[in-house]
C-alpha positions as CSV (number, residue, x, y, z in Angstrom):
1,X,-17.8,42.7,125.9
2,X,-21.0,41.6,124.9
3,X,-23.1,44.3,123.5
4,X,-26.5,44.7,122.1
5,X,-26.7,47.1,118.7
6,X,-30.2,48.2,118.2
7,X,-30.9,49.6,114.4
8,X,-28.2,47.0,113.3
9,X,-29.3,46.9,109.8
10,X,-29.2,50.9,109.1
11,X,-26.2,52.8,108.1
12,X,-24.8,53.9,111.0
13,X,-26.1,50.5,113.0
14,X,-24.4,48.1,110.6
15,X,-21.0,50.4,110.8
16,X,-20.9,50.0,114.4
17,X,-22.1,46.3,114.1
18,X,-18.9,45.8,112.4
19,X,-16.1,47.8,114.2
20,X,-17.7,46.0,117.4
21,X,-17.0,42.9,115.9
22,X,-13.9,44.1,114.0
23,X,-12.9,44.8,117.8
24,X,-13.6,41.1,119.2
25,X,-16.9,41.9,121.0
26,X,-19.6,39.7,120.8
27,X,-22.4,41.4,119.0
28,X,-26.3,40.6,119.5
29,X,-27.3,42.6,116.6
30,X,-31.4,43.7,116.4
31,X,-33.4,44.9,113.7
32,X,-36.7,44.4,112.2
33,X,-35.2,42.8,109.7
34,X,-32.5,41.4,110.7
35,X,-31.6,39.6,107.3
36,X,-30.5,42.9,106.3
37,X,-27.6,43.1,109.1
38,X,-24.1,42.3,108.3
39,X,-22.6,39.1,108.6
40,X,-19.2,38.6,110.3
41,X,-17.4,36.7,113.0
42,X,-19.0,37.3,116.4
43,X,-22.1,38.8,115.3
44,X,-25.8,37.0,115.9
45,X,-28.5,38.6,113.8
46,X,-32.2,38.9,116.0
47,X,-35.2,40.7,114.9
48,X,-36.9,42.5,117.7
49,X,-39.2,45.9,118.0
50,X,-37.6,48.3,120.3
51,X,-40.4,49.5,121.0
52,X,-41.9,46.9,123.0
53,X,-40.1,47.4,126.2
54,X,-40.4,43.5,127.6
55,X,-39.9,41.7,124.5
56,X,-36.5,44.3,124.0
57,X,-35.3,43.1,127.4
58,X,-35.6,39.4,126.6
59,X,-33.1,40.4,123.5
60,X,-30.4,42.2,125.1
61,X,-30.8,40.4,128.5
62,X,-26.9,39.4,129.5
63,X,-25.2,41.8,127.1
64,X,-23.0,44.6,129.2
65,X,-23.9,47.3,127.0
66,X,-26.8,48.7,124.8
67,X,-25.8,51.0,121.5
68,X,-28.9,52.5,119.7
69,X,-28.9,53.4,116.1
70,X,-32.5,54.1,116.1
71,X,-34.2,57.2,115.4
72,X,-35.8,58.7,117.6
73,X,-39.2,57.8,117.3
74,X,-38.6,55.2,120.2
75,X,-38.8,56.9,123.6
76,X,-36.1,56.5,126.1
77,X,-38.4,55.9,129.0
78,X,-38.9,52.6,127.1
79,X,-35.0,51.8,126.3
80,X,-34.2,52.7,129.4
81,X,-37.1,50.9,130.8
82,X,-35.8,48.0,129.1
83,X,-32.4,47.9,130.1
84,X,-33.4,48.3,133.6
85,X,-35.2,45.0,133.3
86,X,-32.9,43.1,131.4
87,X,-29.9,44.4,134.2
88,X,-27.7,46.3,131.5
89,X,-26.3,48.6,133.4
90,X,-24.8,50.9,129.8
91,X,-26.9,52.5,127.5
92,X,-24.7,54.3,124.3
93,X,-27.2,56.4,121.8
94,X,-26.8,57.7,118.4
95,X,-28.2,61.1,118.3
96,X,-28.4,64.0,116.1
97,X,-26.5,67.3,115.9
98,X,-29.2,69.7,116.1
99,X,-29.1,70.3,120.0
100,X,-24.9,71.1,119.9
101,X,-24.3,74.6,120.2
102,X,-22.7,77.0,117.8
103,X,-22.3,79.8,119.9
104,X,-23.3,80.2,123.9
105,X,-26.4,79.3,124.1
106,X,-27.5,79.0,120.8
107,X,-28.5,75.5,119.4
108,X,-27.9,74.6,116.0
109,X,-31.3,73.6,115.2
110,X,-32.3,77.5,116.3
111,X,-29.9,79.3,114.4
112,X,-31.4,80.4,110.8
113,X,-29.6,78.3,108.6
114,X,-31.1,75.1,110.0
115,X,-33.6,73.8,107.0
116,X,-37.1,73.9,108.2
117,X,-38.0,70.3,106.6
118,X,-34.8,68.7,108.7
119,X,-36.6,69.8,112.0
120,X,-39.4,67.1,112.4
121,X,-36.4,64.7,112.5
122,X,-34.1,66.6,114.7
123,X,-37.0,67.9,117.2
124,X,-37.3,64.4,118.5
125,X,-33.6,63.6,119.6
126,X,-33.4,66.7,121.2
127,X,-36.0,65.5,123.6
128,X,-34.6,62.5,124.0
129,X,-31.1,63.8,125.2
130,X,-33.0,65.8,127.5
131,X,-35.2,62.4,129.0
132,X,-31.9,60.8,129.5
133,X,-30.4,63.7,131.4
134,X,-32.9,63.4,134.2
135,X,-31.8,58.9,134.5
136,X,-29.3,58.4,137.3
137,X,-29.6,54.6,137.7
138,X,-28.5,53.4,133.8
139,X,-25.3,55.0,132.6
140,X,-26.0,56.8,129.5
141,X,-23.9,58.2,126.9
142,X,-25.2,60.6,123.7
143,X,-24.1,60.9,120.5
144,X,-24.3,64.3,119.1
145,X,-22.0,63.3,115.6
146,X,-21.4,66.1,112.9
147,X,-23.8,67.9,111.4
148,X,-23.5,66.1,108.4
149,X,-22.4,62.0,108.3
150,X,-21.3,60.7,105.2
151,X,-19.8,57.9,102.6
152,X,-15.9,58.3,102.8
153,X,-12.5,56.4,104.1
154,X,-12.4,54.8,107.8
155,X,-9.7,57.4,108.8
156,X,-9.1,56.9,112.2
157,X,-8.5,60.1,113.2
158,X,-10.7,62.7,114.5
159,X,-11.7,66.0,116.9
160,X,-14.2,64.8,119.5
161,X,-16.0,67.3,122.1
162,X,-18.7,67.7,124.5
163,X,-21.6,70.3,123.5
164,X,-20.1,72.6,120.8
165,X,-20.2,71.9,117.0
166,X,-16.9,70.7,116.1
167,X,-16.3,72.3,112.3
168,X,-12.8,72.5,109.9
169,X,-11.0,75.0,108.5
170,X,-13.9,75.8,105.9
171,X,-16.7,75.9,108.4
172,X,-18.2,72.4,107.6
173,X,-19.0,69.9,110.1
174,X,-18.2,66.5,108.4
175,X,-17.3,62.6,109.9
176,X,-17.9,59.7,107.9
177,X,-19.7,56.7,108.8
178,X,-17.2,54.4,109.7
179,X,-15.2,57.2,111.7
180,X,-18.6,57.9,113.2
181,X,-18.4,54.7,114.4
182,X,-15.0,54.3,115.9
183,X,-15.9,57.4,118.1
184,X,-19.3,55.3,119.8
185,X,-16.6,52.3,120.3
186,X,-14.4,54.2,121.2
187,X,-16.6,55.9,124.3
188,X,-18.2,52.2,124.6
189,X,-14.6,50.7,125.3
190,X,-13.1,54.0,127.1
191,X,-16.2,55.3,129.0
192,X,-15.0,58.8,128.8
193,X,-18.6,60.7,129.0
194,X,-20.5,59.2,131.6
195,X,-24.3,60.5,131.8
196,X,-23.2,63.3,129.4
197,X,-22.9,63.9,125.2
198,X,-20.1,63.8,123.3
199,X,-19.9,64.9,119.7
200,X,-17.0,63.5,117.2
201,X,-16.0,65.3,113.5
202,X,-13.0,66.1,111.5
């Protein structure tokens, strides 16, 4: 497939920039600097603004699939305003794990524990997931990793779930960034979670 990675030049971006490509997909990888993005086989480096809604869809026009590794200060009226006028039908987006719950009803970003200075960031991607729920003509897919995403081995292996917390034996919720991105390829090649969230840890 042919799939657009927006963010390509972050951490979790350039990670899934390179199990795409590690995968044979052809890879139009955006950033604002796109010098910064990983070079390998299959991969074409652009710089673009996501925000800018027209200029985006001249970028990823032709690509099956959109993955964003942005953060959330870029709407999704204007991705998904994008895509829809570029005629990508899949939109695949990183998201944080503050909205997943940890008990019936209660979110992770309300429960006490949640630091107060990690809000402003997390705020934003829980009203994103909520934009995207009300979109019925692209086919979205969110993101919600573990609570915490960090420097380790490419394991391979994995719990993955829908709206709950996923935590080990010791009550941490942990996934590193390359098996963080094996799980987004993973749903971009299986297509397991259409128009719904999925979250992914050990």
């Amino acid at each position: 497939m042919k799939i657009a990675v927006l963010g390509a030049s972050g951490r979790a971006g350039s990670e899934i920039t390179k199990e795409l490509a590690s995968r044979g997909h052809s890879v139009v990888a955006i950033a604002r600097k796109p010098e910064a993005i990983p070079v390998a086989p299959g991969v074409t480096a652009l710089g673009g603004d996501a925000s800018d809604a027209a200029a985006l869809a001249n970028l990823i026009k032709g690509c099956d699939a959109v993955i964003s590794a942005l953060h959330h200060d870029i709407k999704a009226e204007t991705l998904l305003q994008a895509l829809k006028t570029a005629g990508v039908p899949r939109l695949l987006v990183t998201g944080g794990a503050g909205s997943l719950e940890v008990a019936p009803g209660l979110r992770l970003i309300d429960t006490p524990d949640f630091p107060e200075e990690f809000k402003p960031y997390a705020l934003p991607g829980v009203a994103f997931l909520e934009d995207l729920r009300g979109e019925t003509e692209i086919d979205w897919t969110f993101f919600s990793p573990a609570a915490f995403i960090e420097e380790g081995p490419r394991l391979g292996v994995f719990r993955t779930g829908t709206d709950q917390l996923i935590v080990d034996a010791k009550g941490q919720s942990r996934i590193s960034f390359a098996d963080y991105a094996i799980a987004m390829v993973d749903e971009l090649e299986q297509h397991n979670h259409s128009r719904s969230r999925f979250t992914a840890a050990y």
